[in-house]
C-alpha positions as a Markdown table, in Angstrom:
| # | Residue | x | y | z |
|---|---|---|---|---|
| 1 | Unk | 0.0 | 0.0 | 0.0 |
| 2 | Unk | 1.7 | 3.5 | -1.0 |
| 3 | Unk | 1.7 | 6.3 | 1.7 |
| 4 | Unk | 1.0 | 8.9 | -0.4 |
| 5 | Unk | 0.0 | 9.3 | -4.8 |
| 6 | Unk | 3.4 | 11.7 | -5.0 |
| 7 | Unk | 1.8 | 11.7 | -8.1 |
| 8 | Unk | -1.0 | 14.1 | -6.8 |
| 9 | Unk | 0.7 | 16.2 | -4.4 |
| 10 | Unk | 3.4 | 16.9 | -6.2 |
| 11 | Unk | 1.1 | 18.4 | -8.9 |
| 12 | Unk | 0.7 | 21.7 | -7.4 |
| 13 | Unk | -1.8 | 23.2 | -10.2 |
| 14 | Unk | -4.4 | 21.7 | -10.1 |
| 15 | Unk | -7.3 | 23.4 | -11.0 |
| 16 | Unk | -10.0 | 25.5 | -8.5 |
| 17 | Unk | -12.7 | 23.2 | -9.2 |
| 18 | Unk | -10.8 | 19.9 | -10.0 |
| 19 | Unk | -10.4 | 17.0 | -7.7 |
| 20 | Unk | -8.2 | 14.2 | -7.5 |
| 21 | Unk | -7.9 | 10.7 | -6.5 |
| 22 | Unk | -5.5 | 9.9 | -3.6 |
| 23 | Unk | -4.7 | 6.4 | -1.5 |
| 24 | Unk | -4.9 | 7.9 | 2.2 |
| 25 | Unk | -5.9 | 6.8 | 5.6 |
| 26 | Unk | -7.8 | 8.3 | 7.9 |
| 27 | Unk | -7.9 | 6.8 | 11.5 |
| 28 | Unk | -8.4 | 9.6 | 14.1 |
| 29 | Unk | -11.6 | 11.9 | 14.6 |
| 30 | Unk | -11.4 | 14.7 | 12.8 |
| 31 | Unk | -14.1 | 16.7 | 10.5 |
| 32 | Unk | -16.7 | 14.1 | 10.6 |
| 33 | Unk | -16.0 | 12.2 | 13.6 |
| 34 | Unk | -15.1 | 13.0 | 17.4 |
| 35 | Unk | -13.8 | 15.8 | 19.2 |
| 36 | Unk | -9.9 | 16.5 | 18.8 |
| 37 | Unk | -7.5 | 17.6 | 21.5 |
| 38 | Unk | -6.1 | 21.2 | 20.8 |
| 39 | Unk | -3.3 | 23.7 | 22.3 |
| 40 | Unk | -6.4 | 25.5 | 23.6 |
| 41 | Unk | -6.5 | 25.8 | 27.5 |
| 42 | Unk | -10.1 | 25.2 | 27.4 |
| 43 | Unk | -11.0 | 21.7 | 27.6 |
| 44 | Unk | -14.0 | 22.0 | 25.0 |
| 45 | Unk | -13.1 | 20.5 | 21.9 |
| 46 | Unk | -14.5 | 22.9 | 19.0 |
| 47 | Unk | -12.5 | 21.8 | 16.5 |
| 48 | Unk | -13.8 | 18.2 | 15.9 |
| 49 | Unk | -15.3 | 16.8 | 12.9 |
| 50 | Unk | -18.8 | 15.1 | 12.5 |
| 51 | Unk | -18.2 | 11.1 | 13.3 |
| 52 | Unk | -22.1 | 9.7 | 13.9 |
| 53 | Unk | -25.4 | 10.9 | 13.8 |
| 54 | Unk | -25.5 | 11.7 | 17.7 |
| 55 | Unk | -23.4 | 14.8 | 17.5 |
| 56 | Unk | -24.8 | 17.8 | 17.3 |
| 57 | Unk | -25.6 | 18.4 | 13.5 |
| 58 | Unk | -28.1 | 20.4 | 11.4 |
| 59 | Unk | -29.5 | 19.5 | 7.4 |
| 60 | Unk | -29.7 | 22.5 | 6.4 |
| 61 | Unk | -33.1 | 24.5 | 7.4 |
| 62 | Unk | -34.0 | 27.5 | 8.5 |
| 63 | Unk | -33.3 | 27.8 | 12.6 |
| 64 | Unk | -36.8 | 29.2 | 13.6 |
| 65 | Unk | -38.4 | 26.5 | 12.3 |
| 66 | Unk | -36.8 | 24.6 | 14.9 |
| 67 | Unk | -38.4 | 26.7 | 17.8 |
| 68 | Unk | -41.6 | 24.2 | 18.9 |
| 69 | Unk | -43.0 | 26.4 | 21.3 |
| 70 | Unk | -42.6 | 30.0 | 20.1 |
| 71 | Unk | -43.9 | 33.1 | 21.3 |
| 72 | Unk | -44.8 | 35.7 | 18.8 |
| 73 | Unk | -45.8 | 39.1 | 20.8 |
| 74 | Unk | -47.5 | 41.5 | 18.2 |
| 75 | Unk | -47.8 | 45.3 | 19.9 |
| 76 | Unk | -50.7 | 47.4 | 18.3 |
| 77 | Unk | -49.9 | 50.5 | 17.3 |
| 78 | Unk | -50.6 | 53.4 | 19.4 |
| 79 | Unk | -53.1 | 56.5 | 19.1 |
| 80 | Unk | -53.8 | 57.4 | 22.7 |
| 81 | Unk | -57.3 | 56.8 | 22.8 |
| 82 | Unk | -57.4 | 53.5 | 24.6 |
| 83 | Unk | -55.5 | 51.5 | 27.2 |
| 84 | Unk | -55.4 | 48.2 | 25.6 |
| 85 | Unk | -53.2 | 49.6 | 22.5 |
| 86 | Unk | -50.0 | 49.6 | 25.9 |
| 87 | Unk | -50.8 | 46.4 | 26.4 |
| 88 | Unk | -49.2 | 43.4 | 24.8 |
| 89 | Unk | -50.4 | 40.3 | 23.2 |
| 90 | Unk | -48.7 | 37.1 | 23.1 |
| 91 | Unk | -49.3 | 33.9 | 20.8 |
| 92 | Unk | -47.9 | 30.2 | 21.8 |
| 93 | Unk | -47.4 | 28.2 | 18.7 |
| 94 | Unk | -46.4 | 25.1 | 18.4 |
| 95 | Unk | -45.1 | 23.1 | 14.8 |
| 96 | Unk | -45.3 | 19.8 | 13.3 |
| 97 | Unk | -44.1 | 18.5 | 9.9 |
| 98 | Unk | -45.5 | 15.7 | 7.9 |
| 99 | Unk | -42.5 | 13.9 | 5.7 |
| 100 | Unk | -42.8 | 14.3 | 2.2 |
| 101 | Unk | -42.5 | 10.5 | 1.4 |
| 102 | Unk | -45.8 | 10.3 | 3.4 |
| 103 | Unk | -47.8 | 11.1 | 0.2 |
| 104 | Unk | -48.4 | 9.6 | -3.2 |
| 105 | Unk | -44.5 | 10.3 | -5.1 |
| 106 | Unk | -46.8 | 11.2 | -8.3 |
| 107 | Unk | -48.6 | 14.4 | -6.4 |
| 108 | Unk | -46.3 | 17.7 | -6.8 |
| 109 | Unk | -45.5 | 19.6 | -3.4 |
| 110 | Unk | -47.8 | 22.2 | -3.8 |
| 111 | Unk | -50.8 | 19.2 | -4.7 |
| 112 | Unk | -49.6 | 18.1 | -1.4 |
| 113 | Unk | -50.1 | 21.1 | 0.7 |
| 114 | Unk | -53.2 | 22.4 | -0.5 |
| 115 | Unk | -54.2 | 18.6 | 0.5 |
| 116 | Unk | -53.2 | 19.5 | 4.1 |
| 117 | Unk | -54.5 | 23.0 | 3.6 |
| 118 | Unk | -58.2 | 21.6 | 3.1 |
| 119 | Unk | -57.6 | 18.6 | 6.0 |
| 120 | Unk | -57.8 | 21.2 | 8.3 |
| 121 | Unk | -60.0 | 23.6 | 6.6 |
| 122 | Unk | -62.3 | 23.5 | 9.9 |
| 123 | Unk | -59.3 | 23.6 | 12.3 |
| 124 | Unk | -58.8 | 27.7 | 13.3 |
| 125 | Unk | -55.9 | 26.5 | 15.4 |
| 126 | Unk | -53.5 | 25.5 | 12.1 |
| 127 | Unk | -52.6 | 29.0 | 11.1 |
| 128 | Unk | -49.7 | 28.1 | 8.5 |
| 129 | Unk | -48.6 | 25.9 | 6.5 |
| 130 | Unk | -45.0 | 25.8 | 4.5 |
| 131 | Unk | -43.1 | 23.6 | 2.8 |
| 132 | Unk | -39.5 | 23.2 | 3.5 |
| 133 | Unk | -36.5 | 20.9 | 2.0 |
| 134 | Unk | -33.4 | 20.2 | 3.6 |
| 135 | Unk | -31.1 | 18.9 | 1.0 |
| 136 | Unk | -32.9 | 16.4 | -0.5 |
| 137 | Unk | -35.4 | 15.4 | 2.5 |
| 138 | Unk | -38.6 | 17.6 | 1.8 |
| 139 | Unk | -41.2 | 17.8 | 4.9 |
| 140 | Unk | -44.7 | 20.1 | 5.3 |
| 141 | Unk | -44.5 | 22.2 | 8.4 |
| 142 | Unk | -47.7 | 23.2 | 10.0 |
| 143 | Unk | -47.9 | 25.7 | 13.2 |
| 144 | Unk | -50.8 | 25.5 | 15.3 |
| 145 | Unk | -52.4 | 27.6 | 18.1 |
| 146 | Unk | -53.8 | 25.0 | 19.8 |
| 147 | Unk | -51.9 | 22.8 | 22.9 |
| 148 | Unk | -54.4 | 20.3 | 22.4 |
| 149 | Unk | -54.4 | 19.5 | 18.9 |
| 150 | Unk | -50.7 | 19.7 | 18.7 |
| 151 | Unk | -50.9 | 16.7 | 21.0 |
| 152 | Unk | -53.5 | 15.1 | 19.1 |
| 153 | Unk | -51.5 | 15.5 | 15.8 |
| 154 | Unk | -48.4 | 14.4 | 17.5 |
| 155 | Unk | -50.0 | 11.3 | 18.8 |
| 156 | Unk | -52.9 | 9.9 | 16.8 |
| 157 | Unk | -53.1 | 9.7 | 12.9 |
| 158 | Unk | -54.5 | 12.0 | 10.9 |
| 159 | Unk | -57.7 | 10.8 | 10.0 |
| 160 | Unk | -58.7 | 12.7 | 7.0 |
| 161 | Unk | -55.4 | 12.9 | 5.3 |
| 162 | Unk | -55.5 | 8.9 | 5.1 |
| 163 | Unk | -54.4 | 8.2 | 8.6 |
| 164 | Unk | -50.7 | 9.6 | 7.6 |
| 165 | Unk | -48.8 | 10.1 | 11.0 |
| 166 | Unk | -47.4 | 14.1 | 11.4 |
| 167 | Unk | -44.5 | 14.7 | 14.1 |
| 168 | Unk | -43.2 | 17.4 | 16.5 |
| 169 | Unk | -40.7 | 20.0 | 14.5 |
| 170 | Unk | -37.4 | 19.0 | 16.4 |
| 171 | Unk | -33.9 | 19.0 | 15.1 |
| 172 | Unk | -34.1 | 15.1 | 16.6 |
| 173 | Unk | -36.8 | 14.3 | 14.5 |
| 174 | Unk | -36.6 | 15.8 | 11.3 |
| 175 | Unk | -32.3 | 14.2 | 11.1 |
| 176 | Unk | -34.3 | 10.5 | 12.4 |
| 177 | Unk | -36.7 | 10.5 | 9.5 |
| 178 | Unk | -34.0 | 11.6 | 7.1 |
| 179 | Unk | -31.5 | 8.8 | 8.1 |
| 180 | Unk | -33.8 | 6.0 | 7.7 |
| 181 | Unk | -33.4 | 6.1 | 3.7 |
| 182 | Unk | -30.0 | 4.9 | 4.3 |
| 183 | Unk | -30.5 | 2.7 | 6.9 |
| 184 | Unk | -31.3 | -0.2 | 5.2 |
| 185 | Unk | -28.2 | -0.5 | 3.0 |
| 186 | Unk | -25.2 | 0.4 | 4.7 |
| 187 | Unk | -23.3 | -1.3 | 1.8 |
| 188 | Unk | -24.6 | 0.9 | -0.5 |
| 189 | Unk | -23.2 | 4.2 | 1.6 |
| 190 | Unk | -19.9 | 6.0 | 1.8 |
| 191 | Unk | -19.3 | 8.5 | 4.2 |
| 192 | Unk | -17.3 | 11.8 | 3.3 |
| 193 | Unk | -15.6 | 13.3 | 6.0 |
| 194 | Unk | -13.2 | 16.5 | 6.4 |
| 195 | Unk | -15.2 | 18.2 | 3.6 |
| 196 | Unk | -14.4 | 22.4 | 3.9 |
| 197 | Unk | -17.5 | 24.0 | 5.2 |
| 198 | Unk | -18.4 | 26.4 | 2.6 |
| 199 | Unk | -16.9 | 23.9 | -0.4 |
| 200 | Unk | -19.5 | 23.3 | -3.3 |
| 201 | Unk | -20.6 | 19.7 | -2.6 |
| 202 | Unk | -21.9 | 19.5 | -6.0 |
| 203 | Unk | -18.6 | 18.9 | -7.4 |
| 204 | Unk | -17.6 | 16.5 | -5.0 |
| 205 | Unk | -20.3 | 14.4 | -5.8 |
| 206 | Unk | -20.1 | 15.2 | -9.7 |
| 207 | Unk | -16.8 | 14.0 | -9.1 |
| 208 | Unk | -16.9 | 10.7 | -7.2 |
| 209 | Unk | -20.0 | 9.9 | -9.7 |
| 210 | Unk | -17.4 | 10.2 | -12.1 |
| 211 | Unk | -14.3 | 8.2 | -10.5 |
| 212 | Unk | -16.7 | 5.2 | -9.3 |
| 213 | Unk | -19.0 | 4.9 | -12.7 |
| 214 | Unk | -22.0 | 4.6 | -10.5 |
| 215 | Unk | -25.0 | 6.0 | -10.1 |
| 216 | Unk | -25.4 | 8.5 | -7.3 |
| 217 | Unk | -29.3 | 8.1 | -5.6 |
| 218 | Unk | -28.8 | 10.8 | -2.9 |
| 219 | Unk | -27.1 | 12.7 | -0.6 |
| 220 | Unk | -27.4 | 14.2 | 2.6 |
| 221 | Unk | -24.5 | 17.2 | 4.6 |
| 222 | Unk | -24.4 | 17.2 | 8.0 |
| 223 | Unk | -23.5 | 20.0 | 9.9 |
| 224 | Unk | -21.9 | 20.9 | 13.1 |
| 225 | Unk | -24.2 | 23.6 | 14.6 |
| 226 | Unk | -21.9 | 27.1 | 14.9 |
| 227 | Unk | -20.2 | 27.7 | 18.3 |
| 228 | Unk | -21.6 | 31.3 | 19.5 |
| 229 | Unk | -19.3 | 33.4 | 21.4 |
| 230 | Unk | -20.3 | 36.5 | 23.1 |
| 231 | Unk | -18.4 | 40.2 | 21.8 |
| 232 | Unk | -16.9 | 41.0 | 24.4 |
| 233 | Unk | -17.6 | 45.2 | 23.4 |
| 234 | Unk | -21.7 | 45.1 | 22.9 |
| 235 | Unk | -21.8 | 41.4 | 24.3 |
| 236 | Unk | -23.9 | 40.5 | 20.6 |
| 237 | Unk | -23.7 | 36.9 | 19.9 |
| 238 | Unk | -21.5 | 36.0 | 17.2 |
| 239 | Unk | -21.7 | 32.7 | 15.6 |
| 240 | Unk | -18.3 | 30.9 | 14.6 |
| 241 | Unk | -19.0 | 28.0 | 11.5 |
| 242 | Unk | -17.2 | 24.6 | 11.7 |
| 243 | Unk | -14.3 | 23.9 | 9.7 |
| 244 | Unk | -15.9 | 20.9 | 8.0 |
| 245 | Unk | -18.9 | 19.4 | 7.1 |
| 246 | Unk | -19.9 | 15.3 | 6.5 |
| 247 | Unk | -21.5 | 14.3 | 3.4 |
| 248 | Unk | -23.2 | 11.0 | 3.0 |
| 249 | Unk | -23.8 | 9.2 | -0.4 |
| 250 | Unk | -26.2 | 6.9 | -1.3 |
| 251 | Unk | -25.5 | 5.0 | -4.7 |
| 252 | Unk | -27.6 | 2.5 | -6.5 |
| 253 | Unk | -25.5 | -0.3 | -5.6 |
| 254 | Unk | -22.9 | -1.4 | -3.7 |
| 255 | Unk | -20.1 | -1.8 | -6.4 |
| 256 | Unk | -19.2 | 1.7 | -6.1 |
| 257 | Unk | -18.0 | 1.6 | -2.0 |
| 258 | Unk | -16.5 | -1.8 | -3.3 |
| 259 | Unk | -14.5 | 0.2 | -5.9 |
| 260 | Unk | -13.4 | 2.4 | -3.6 |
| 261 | Unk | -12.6 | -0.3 | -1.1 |
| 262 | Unk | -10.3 | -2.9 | -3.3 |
| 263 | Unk | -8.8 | 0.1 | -4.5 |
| 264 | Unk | -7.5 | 1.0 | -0.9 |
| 265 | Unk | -8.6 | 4.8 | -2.0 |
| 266 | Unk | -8.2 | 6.8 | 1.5 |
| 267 | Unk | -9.1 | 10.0 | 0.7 |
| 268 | Unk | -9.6 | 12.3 | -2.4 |
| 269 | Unk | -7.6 | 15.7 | -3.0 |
| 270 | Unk | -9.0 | 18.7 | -3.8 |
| 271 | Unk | -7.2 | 22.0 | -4.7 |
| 272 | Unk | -4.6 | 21.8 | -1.9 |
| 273 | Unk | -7.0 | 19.7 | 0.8 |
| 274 | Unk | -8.0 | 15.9 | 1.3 |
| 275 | Unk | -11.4 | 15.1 | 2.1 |
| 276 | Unk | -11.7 | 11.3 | 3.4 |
| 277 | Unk | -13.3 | 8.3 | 2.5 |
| 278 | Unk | -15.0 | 5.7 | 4.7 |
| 279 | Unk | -17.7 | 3.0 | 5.0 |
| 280 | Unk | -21.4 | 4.4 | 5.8 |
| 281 | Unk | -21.1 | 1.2 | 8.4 |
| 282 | Unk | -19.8 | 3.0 | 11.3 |
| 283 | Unk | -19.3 | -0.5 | 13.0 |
| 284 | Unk | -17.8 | -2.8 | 10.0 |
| 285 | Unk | -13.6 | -3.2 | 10.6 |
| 286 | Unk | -12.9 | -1.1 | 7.4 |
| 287 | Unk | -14.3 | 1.9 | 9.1 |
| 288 | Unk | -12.7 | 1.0 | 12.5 |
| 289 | Unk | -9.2 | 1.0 | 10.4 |
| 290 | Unk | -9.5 | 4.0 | 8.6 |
| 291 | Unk | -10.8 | 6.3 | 12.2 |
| 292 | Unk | -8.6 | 4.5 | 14.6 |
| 293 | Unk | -4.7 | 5.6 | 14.5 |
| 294 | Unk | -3.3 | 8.8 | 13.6 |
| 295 | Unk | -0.4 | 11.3 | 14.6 |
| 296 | Unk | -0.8 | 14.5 | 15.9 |
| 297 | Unk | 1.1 | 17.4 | 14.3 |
| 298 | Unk | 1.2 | 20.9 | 16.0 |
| 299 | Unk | 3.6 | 24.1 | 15.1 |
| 300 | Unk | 2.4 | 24.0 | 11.6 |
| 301 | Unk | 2.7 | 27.6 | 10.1 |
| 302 | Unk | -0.6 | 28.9 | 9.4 |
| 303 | Unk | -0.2 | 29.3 | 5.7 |
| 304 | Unk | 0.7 | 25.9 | 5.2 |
| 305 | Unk | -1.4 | 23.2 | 3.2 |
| 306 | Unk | -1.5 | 19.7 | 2.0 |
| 307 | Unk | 1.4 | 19.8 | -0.4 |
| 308 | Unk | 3.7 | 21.3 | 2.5 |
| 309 | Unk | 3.3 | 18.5 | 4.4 |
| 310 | Unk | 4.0 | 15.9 | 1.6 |
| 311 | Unk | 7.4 | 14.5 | 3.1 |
| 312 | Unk | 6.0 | 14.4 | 6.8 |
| 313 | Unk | 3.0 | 12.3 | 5.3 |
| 314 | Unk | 5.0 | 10.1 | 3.6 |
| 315 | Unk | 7.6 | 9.6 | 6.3 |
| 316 | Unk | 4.9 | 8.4 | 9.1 |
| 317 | Unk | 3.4 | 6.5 | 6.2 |
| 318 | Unk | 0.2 | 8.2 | 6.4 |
| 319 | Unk | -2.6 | 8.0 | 4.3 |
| 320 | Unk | -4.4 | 11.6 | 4.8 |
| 321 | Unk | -4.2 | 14.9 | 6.6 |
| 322 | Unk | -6.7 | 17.1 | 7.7 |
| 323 | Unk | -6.1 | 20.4 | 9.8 |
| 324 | Unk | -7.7 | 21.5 | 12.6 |
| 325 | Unk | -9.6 | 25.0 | 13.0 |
| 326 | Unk | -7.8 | 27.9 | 13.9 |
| 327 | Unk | -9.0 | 31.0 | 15.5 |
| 328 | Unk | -8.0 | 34.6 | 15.1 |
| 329 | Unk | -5.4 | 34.2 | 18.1 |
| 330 | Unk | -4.2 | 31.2 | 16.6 |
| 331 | Unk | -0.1 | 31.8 | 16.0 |
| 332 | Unk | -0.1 | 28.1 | 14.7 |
| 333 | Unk | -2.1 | 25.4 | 13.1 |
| 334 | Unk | -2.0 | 21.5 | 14.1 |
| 335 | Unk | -3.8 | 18.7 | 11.9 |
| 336 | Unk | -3.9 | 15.3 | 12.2 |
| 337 | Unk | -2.1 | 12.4 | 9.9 |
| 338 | Unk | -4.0 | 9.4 | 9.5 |
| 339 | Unk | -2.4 | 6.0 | 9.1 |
| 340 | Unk | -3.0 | 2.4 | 8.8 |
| 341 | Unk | -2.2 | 0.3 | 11.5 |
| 342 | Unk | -1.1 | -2.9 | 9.5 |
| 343 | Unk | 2.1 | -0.3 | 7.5 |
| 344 | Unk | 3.4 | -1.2 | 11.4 |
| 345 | Unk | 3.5 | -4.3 | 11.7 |
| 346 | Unk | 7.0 | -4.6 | 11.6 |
| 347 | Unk | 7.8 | -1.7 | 13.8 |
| 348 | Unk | 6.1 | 0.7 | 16.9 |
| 349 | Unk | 5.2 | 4.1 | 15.7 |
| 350 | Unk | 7.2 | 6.5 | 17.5 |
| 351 | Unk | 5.3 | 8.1 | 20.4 |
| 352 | Unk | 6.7 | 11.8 | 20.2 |
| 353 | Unk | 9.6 | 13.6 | 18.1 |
| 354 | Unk | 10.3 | 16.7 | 16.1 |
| 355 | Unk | 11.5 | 18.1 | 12.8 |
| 356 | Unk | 12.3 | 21.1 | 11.5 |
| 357 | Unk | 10.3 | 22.8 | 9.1 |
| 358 | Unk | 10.7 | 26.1 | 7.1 |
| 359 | Unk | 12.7 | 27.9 | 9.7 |
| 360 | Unk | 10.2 | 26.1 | 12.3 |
| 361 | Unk | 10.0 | 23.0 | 14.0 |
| 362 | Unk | 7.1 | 20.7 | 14.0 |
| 363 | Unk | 6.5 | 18.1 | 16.9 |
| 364 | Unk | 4.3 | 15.0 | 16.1 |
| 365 | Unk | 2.9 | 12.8 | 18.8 |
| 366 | Unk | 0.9 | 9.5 | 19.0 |
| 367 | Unk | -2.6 | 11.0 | 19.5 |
| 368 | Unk | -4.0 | 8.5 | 21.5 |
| 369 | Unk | -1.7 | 10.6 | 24.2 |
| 370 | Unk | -4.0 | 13.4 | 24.3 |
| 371 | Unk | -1.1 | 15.6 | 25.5 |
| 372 | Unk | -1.4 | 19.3 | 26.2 |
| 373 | Unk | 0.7 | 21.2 | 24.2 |
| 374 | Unk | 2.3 | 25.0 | 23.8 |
| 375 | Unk | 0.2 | 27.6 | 22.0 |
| 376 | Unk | 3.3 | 29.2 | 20.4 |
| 377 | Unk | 5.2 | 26.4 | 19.5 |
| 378 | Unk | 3.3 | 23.5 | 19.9 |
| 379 | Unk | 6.0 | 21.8 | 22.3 |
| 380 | Unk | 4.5 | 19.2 | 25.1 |
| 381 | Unk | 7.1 | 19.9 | 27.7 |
| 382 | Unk | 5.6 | 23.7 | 28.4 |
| 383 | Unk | 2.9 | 25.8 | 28.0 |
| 384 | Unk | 2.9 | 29.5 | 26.2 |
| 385 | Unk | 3.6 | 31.3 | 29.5 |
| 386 | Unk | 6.6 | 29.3 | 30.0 |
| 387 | Unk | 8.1 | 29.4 | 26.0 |
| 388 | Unk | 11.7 | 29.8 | 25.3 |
| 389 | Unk | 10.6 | 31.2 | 22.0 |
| 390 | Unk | 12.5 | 34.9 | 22.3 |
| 391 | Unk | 10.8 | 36.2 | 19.0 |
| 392 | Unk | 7.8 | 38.1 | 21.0 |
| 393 | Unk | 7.2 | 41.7 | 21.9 |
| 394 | Unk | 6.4 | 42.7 | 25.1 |
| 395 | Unk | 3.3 | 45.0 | 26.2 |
| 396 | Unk | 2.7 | 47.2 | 28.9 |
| 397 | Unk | 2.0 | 45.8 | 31.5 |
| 398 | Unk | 5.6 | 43.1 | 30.7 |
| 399 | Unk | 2.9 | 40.0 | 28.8 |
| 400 | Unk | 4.9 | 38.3 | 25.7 |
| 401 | Unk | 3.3 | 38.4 | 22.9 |
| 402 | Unk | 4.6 | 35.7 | 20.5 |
| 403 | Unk | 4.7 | 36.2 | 16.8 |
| 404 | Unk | 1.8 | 34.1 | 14.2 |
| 405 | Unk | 3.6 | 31.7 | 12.3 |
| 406 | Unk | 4.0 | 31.6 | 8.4 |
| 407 | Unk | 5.9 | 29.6 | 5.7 |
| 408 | Unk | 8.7 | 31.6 | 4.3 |
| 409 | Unk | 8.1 | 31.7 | 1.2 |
| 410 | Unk | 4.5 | 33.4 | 1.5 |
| 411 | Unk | 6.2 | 36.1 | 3.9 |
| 412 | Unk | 8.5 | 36.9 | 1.2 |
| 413 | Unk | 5.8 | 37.4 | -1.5 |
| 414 | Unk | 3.8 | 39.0 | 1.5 |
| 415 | Unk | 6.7 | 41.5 | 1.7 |
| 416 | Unk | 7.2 | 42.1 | -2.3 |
| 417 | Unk | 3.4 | 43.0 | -2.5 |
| 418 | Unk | 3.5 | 45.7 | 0.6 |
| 419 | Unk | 6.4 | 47.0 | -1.5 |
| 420 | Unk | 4.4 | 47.3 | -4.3 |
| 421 | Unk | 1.6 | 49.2 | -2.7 |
């Protein structure tokens, strides 16, 4: 089994929108699977990928609609003749959705809903009805004012819309429904992890329709919900986005996750990233293999990418990467290198060492060993208040602060274009 396609990293123009074929492994939890350590003092781990279905994900849909019991308060406008208009009046609704799959496939959407419409043509307490699609998972959405027929709906058939079953509008329910199209056939699914949040998945499945020959059926992306952090000036929430997203794809058959299998494809590189490849059976041994065993690297300089890390890769014989988020404070990047366990059969991977790397040093560690490393430099044996590092400025009141890190070569083109200006 090769460690890396030099073939494919060493081809540094690759198009935008073109993506390649790589043999890479992927055993730790990264973009679509557990939480990750990081250098962070806080002992939340933000920066983990999507691994299963329990983690807290979205499909894609609007977030109010996710609000069961929801207060609208409507304030009349005033004139100064009466008392009531400085009152306020306040509205409990509560949502259900009926799955699309529910109904006849041969009625359109909008057949559908002006079926629901005149079920509960008699009903004042359904106020609204909408239709809403979350990828490729389509679901009616009805909002009620009634307590009582929200539990009736919620727990007894609907009798004159053919005894089809409606359920509460949760995040829970609406990802539950969705999943059990692929439930049945596990063989048929592959699991994408590490895919860049804001990456056009379109291509990506354009293009694995095209490496495998097979025909696509569906897909689903998961998300992570955003982390929300407070501004620490008007204390306004501001939402931070995950640095991946999980797409699952359902093909017709199961030659095409075969393919991919016998063909000990790992991953599959696009523009200067890997994206990862791995059984939709979370429990089968090939998935176990490709999640399992990985190295972590930290003092990465934040400009760095895939084809940087080429000779590291294939040195650990490891099968992919995948970087870890940074934030705005961040003077470094880590990322984890995924391996397969059987390329050591005939040795032990080494638990820690270092390397140097474009004027910096990297360390890599087993990271099974969870260890706790510097925020500077990414060294184990300190933390940042403690860091030998002497390129840092001091402020006023004596604090270090230690300079971001970058590759060389970008700093110098960096340089050339504030020259230019």
């Amino acid at each position: 089994m090769q460690a890396l396609d030099k073939e494919q990293l060493d081809n540094n123009s690759l198009p935008s929108n073109n993506m390649d074929n790589t043999e890479f492994s992927s055993p730790h939890a990264l973009s679509s699977e557990h939480d990750i350590s990081s250098h962070d003092i806080s002992n939340e781990k933000r920066d983990a990928p999507i691994t299963n279905e329990q983690d807290a994900m979205s499909i894609d849909h609007p977030d109010e609609l996710l609000d069961q019991n929801k207060t609208n308060t409507a304030n009349p406008n005033t004139d100064g003749s009466a008392a009531i208009n400085n009152s306020t009046r306040a509205i409990t609704t509560y949502e259900v959705f009926i799955p699309r799959d529910s109904f006849n496939k041969e009625k359109s959407n909008n057949e559908i809903l002006d079926q629901i419409k005149n079920a509960f043509v008699n009903d004042k307490s359904a106020i609204k009805f909408k239709i809403h699609t979350s990828m490729t998972y389509t679901y009616f959405v009805i909002t009620l004012t009634s307590q009582e027929t929200f539990i009736r709906l919620t727990t007894k058939p609907i009798t004159n819309l053919n005894n089809i079953k409606a359920y509460e509008l949760t995040q829970q329910n609406i990802e539950s429904r969705a999943f059990k199209i692929f439930k049945p056939q596990d063989d048929n699914i592959l699991r994408v992890l590490d895919v860049p949040f804001n990456y056009d998945v379109k291509l990506l499945v354009s293009h694995i329709a095209t490496t495998t020959g097979k025909i696509i059926v569906t897909y689903k992306v998961l998300k992570k919900r955003p982390r929300e952090i407070r501004n620490r000036f008007n204390n306004k929430k501001i939402f931070i986005n995950p640095p991946y997203k999980l797409v699952i794809i359902k093909f017709d058959s199961n030659g095409a996750l075969q393919y991919l299998m016998d063909k000990d494809m790992w991953g599959i590189l696009i523009e200067d990233f890997l994206v990862r490849i791995v059984p939709g059976n979370m429990q089968c041994d090939e998935y176990k293999k490709r999640t399992s065993s990985s190295f972590l690297v930290t003092g990465i300089p934040l400009n760095a990418n895939i084809f940087d890390l080429k000779n590291l890769i294939t040195y650990l014989k490891g099968r992919t990467c995948t970087f870890t988020q940074t934030k705005r404070t961040s003077l470094h990047k880590n990322a984890y290198i995924y391996y397969d366990l059987n390329d050591y059969k005939d040795s032990t991977p080494v638990p820690k060492f270092s390397t140097d790397f474009n004027n910096s040093k990297l360390f890599i560690y087993k990271s099974e060993a969870h260890v706790r490393t510097c925020g500077n430099c990414g060294d184990s044996t300190h933390q940042i208040n403690e860091c030998p590092d002497s390129k840092f400025s001091l402020g006023h009141r004596g604090q270090k602060y230690f300079n971001k890190k970058y590759s060389i070569s970008n700093e110098i083109m960096l340089k050339l274009l504030l020259i230019k200006r």
